[in-house]
C-alpha positions as CSV (number, residue, x, y, z in Angstrom):
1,X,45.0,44.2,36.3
2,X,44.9,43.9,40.1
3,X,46.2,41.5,42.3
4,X,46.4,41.0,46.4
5,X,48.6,39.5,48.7
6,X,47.3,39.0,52.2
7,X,49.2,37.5,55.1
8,X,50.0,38.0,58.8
9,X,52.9,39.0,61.2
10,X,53.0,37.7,65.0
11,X,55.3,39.2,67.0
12,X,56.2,37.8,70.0
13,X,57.3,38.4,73.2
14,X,60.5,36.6,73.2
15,X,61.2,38.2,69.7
16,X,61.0,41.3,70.8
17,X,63.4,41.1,73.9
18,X,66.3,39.8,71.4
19,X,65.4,42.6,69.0
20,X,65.5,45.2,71.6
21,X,68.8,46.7,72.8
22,X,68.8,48.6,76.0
23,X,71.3,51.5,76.6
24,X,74.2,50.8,79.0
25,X,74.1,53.3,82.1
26,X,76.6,55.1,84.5
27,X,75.7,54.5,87.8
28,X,78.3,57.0,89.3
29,X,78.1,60.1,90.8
30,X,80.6,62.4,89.2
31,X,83.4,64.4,91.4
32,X,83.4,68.0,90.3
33,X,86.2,69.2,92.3
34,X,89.9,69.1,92.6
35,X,92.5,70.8,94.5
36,X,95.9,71.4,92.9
37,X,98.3,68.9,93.6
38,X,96.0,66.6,95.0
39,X,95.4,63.5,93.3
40,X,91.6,63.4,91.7
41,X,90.1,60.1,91.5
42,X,86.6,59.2,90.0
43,X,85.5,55.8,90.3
44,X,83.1,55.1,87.7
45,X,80.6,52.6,87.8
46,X,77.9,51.2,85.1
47,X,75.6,48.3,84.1
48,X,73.8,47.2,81.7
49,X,70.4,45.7,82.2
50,X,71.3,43.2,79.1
51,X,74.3,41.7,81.0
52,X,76.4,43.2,77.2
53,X,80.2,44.4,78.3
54,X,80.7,47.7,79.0
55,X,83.6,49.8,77.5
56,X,84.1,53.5,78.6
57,X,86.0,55.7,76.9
58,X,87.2,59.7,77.4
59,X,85.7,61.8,74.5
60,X,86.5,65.3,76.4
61,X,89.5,65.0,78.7
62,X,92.0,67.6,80.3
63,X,95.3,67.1,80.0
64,X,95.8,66.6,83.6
65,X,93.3,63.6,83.6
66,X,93.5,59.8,82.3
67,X,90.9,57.5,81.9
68,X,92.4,53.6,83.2
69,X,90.5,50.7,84.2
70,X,90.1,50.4,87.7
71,X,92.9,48.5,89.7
72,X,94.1,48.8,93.0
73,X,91.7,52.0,93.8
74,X,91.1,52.2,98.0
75,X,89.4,55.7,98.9
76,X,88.7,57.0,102.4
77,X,85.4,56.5,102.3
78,X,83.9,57.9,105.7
79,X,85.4,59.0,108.9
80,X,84.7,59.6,112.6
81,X,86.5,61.9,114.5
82,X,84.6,62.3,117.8
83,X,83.3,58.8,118.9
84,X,81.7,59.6,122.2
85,X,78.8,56.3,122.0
86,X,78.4,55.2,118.0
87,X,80.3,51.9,117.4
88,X,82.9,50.6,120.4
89,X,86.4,48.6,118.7
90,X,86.6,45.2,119.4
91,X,88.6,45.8,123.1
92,X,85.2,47.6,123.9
93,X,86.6,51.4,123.8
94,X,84.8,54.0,121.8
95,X,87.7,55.6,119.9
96,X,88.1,57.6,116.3
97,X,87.6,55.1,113.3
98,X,88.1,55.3,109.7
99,X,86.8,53.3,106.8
100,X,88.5,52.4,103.8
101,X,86.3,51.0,100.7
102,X,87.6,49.2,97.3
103,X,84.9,50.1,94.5
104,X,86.2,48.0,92.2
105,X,86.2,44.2,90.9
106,X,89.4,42.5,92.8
107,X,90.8,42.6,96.1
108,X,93.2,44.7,96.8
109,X,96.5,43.9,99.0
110,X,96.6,46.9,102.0
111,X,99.5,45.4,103.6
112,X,102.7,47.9,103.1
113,X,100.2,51.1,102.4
114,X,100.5,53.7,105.0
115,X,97.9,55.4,107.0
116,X,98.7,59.2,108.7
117,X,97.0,61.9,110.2
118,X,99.3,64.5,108.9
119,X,100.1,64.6,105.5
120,X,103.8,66.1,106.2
121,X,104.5,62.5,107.6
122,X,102.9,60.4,105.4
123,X,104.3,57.1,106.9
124,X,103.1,57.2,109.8
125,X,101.7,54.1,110.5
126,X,102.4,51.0,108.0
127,X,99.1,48.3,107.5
128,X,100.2,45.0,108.3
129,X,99.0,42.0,105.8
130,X,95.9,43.3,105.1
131,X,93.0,42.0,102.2
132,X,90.4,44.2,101.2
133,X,88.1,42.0,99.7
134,X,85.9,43.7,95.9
135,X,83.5,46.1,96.7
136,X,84.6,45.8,100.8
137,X,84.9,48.1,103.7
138,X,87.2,47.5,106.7
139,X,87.3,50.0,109.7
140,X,90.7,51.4,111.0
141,X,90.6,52.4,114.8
142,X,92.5,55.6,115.1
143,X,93.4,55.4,119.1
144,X,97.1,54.6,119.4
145,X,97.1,51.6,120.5
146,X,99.2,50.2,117.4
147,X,99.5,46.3,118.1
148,X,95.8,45.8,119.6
149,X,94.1,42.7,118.6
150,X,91.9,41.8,117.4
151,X,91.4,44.4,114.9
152,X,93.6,47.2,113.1
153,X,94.5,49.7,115.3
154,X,96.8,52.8,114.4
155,X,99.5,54.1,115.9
156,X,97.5,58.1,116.2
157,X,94.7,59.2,117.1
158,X,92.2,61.9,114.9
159,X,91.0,65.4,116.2
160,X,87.9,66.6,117.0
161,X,88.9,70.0,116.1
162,X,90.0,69.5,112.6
163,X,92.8,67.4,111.2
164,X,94.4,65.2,107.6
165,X,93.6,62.1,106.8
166,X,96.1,60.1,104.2
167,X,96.4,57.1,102.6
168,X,99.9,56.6,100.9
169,X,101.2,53.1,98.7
170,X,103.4,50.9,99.5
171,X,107.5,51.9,99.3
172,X,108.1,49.9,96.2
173,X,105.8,52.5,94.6
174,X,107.5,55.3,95.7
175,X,104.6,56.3,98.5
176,X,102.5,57.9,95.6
177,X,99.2,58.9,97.4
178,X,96.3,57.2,97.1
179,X,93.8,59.9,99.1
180,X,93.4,62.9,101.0
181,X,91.1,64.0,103.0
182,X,91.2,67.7,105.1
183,X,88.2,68.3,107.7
184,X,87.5,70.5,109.9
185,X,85.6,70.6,112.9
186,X,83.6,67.8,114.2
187,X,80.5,67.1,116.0
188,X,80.4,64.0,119.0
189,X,78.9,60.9,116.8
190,X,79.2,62.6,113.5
191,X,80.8,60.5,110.6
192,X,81.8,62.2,107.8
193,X,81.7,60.1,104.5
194,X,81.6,59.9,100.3
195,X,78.3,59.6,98.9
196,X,77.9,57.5,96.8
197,X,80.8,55.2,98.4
198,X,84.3,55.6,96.9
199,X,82.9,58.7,94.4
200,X,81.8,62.5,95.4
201,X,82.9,64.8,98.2
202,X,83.0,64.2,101.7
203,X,79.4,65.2,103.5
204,X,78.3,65.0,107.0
205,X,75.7,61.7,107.1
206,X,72.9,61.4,108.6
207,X,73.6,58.5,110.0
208,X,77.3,56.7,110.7
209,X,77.7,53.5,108.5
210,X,81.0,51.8,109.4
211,X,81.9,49.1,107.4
212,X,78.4,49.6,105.2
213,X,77.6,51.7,102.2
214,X,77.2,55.4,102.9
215,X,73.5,55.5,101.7
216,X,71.0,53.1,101.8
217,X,70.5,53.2,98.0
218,X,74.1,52.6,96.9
219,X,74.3,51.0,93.7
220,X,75.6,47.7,94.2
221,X,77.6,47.9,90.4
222,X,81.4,48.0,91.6
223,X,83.7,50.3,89.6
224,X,85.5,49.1,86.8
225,X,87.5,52.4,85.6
226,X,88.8,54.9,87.2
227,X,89.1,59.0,86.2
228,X,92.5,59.8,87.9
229,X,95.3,62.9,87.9
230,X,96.8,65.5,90.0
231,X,96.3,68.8,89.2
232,X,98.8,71.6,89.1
233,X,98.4,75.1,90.2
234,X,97.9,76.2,86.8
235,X,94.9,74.1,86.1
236,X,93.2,76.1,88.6
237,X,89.8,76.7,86.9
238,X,86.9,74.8,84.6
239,X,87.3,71.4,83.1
240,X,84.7,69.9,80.8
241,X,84.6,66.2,80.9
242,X,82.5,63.3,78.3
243,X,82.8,59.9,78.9
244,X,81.2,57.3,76.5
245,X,79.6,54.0,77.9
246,X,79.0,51.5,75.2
247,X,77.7,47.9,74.9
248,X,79.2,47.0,72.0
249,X,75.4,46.5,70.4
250,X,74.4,50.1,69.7
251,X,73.8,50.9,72.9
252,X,75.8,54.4,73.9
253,X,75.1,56.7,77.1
254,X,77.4,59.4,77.4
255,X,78.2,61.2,80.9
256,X,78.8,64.9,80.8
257,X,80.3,66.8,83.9
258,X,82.7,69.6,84.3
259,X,85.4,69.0,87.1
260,X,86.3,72.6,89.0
261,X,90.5,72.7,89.9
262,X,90.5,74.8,93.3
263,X,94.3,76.3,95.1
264,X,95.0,73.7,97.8
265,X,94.8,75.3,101.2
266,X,98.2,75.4,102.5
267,X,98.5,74.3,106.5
268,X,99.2,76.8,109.1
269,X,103.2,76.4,110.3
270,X,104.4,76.7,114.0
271,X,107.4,78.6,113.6
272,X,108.0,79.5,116.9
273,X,110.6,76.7,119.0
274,X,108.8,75.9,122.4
275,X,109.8,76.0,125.5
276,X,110.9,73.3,127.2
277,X,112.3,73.8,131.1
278,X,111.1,76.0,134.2
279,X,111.8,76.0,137.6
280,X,108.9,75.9,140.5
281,X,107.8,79.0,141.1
282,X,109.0,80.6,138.2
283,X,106.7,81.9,135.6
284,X,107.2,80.4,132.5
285,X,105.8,82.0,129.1
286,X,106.1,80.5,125.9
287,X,105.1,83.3,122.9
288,X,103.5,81.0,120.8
289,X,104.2,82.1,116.7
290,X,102.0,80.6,113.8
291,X,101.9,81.4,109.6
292,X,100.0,80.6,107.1
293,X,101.2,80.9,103.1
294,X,97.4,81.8,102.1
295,X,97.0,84.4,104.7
296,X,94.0,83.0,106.7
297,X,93.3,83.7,109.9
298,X,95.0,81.4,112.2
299,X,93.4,79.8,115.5
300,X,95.4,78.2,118.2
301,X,94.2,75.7,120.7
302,X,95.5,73.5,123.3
303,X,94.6,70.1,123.0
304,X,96.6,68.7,126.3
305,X,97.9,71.1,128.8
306,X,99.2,70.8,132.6
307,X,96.4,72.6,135.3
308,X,99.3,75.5,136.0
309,X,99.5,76.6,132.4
310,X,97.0,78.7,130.8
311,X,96.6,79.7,127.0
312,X,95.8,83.1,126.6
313,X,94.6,84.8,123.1
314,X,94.6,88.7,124.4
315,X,97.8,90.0,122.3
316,X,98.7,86.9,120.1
317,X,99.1,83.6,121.7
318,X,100.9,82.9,124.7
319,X,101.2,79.9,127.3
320,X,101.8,81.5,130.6
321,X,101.8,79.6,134.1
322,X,104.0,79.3,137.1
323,X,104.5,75.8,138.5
324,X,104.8,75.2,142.1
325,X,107.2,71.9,143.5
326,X,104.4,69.6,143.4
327,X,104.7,70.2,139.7
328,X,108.4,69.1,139.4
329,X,108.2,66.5,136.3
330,X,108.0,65.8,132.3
331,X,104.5,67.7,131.6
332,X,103.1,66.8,128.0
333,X,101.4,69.4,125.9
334,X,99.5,69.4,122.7
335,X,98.7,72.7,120.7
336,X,97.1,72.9,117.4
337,X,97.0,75.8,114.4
338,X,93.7,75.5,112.7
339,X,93.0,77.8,109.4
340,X,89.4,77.4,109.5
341,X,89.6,75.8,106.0
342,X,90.6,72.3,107.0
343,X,94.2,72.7,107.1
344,X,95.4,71.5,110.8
345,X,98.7,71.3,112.7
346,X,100.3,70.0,115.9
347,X,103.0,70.8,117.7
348,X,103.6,68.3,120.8
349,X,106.3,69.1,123.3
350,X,107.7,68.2,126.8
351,X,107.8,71.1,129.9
352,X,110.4,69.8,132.3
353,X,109.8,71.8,135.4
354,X,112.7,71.1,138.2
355,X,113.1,72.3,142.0
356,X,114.1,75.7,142.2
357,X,116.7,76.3,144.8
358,X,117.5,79.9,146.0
359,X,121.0,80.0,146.9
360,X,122.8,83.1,148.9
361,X,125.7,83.5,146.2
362,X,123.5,86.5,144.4
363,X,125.4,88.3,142.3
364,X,126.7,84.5,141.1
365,X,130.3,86.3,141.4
366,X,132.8,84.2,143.6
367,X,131.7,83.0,147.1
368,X,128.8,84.6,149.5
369,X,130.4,88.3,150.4
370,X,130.0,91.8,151.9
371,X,128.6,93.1,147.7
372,X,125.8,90.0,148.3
373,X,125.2,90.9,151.8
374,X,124.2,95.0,150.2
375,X,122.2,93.1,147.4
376,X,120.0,91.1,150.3
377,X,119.4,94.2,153.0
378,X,118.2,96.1,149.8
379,X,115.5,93.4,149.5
380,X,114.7,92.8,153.0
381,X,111.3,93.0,154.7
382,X,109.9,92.7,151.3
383,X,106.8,90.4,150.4
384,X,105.9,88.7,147.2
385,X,102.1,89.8,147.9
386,X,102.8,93.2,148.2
387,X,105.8,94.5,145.9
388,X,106.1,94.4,142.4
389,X,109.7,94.2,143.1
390,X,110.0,91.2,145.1
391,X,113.2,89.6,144.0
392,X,112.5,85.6,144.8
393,X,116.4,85.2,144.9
394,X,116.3,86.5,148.2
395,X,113.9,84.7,149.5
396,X,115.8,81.8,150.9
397,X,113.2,80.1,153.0
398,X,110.8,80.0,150.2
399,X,107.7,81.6,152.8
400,X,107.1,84.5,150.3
401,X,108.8,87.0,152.1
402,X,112.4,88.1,153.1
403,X,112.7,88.2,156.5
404,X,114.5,86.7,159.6
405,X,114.4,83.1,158.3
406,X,116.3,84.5,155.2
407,X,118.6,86.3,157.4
408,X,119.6,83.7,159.5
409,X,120.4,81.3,156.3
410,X,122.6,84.2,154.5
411,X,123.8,84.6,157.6
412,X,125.0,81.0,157.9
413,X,126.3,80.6,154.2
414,X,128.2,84.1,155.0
415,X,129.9,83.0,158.0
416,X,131.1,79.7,156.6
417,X,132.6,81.3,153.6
């Protein structure tokens, strides 16, 4: 016995959309590198072409690292250090800028945070009441002029040469940092930024984007976890990471990367103490001292200097120059230590150079004598062109020789004492 049972099944389009779940993604691009004692954050976005929720979880984690959702995360997201004709602040001056960018879902509160350029003083200058808005960029001007408006404008500006970048929280949260940043180096018109925004390491862009996304195909998805910790030194090495994205429908995409801990490059040190006074037309030389607690090679520069001083690199480093009384005054100048490896420092001090007056005491012993009269005929006829001996104390008339001029004015102080 045989029987049959014929019918039909229509599928349809709208049937199969519901039936169909698609895979949730990560839109991220992961950091793979860490420093020791730096903090590490990952910003992690995703979507979901089905509009489902997204949970991410840690399958593969290092101790060092925790998985959070995303709240309050600011990175220093691109940097100029050299603005020579790019983008001109508000008051119309072309000055170093730096741009800040929240990758996640709420605004965040800036005001109280600190900005520096050098992370041994990390509040160096405090944002006033600040918003950035979800997904937002806003542009620090690093020129100095703290108090400027319109505009934010910091209290430092950045170096061309190489230099820190830090943004530190607010003091009720014990100044934890937020990011680093050490670069080197920088061309005029070069911006140095994360691609994508708030995620990956800092690269030299092709093309500055203050106050935009980095690349022109930056996912628009805005982060809602975070991949955060501080490595120590003995993390130093390989880290395998897995996070899990998933929809809460089937759909799971996992996210494999492995995060390499690097030593932190220490910064150079000045541990020579400057000098600060000099008379006119006496040399001054200031032996300049540098270390560095990883052993790199150490260059010195001078950022601001007076025309009579010269750095010279022939045996170590050494400021040598010899003011003349034009030069009397407060002279500012600006060194830096560079290590080649990012790590920057300053060190900023005042030369006070004052009249030099020659007096006929010489020997500095009791009042102008017969034993000072010997110590200036042993001198006389003598020319500071001309002998390596020249003894400036005796040249009373400041002309560069010790003559009949200088005679006549020992002379005087001698008879009147």
């Amino acid at each position: 016995g045989v029987i049959e049972q014929s019918f039909t099944v229509t599928v349809t389009g709208s049937d199969v959309s519901q039936e169909v779940n698609v895979a949730p993604a990560f839109n991220s691009t992961t950091v793979t590198e860490a420093e020791s004692g730096t903090p590490y954050n990952y910003p992690i976005r995703t979507s979901d072409a089905d509009g489902d929720t997204i949970t991410v979880t840690g399958e593969t984690l290092p101790d060092w690292l925790s998985l959070s959702a995303a709240q309050g995360l600011v990175v220093i997201n691109e940097f100029m250090a050299s603005n020579g004709e790019t983008l001109a602040d508000p008051q119309g001056a072309y000055d170093d800028w730096i741009e800040l960018h929240n990758p996640t879902t709420s605004a965040i509160d800036l005001g109280g945070m600190y900005l520096t350029d050098d992370l041994s003083s990390p509040k160096k200058w405090e944002f006033p009441d600040t918003t950035l808005s979800a997904n937002g960029y806003i542009l620090v001007w690093a020129d100095g002029d703290e108090g400027a408006t319109p505009g934010l404008h910091a209290n430092f500006e950045l170096s061309g040469d190489g230099e820190q970048i830090g943004l530190y929280d607010r003091d009720d949260h014990g100044n934890a940092v937020v990011d680093t940043l050490t670069f080197g180096s920088q061309e005029s018109d070069v911006s140095k930024g994360r691609i994508l925004d708030g995620t990956g390491s800092t690269v030299t862009l092709e093309t500055a984007t203050p106050g935009l996304a980095n690349s022109p195909d930056a996912d628009s998805s805005r982060a809602a976890y975070v991949l955060s910790g501080t490595p120590a030194d003995e993390d130093i090495g390989d880290h395998d990471v897995v996070l899990k994205a998933v929809d809460g429908k089937g759909g799971v995409t996992e996210q494999s990367f492995t995060v390499t801990v690097i030593f932190a490059n220490a910064v150079p040190e000045f541990t020579s103490m400057p000098i600060t006074d000099v008379e006119s037309d006496v040399l001054y030389s200031y032996t300049i001292e540098v270390t560095d607690a990883d052993e790199d090679e150490v260059t010195v520069t001078a950022e601001t200097l007076p025309d009579w001083l010269v750095l010279s690199s022939d045996v170590g480093y050494v400021l040598t120059g010899t003011p003349a009384d034009e030069d009397v005054g407060d002279h500012d100048v600006v060194l830096n230590a560079v290590d080649g490896k990012g790590g920057v420092i300053e060190q900023s001090f005042t030369v006070t150079v004052s009249v030099y007056t020659p007096t006929p005491n010489f020997d500095g012993v009791g009042q102008v004598d017969f034993s000072d009269f010997l110590l200036f005929a042993s001198q006389y006829g003598k020319t500071i062109e001309m002998d390596l001996d020249f003894d400036r104390r005796f040249d009373l008339d400041k002309n560069g020789e010790i003559g009949f001029g200088d005679f006549i004015m020992f002379a005087l102080a001698y008879g009147s004492s």
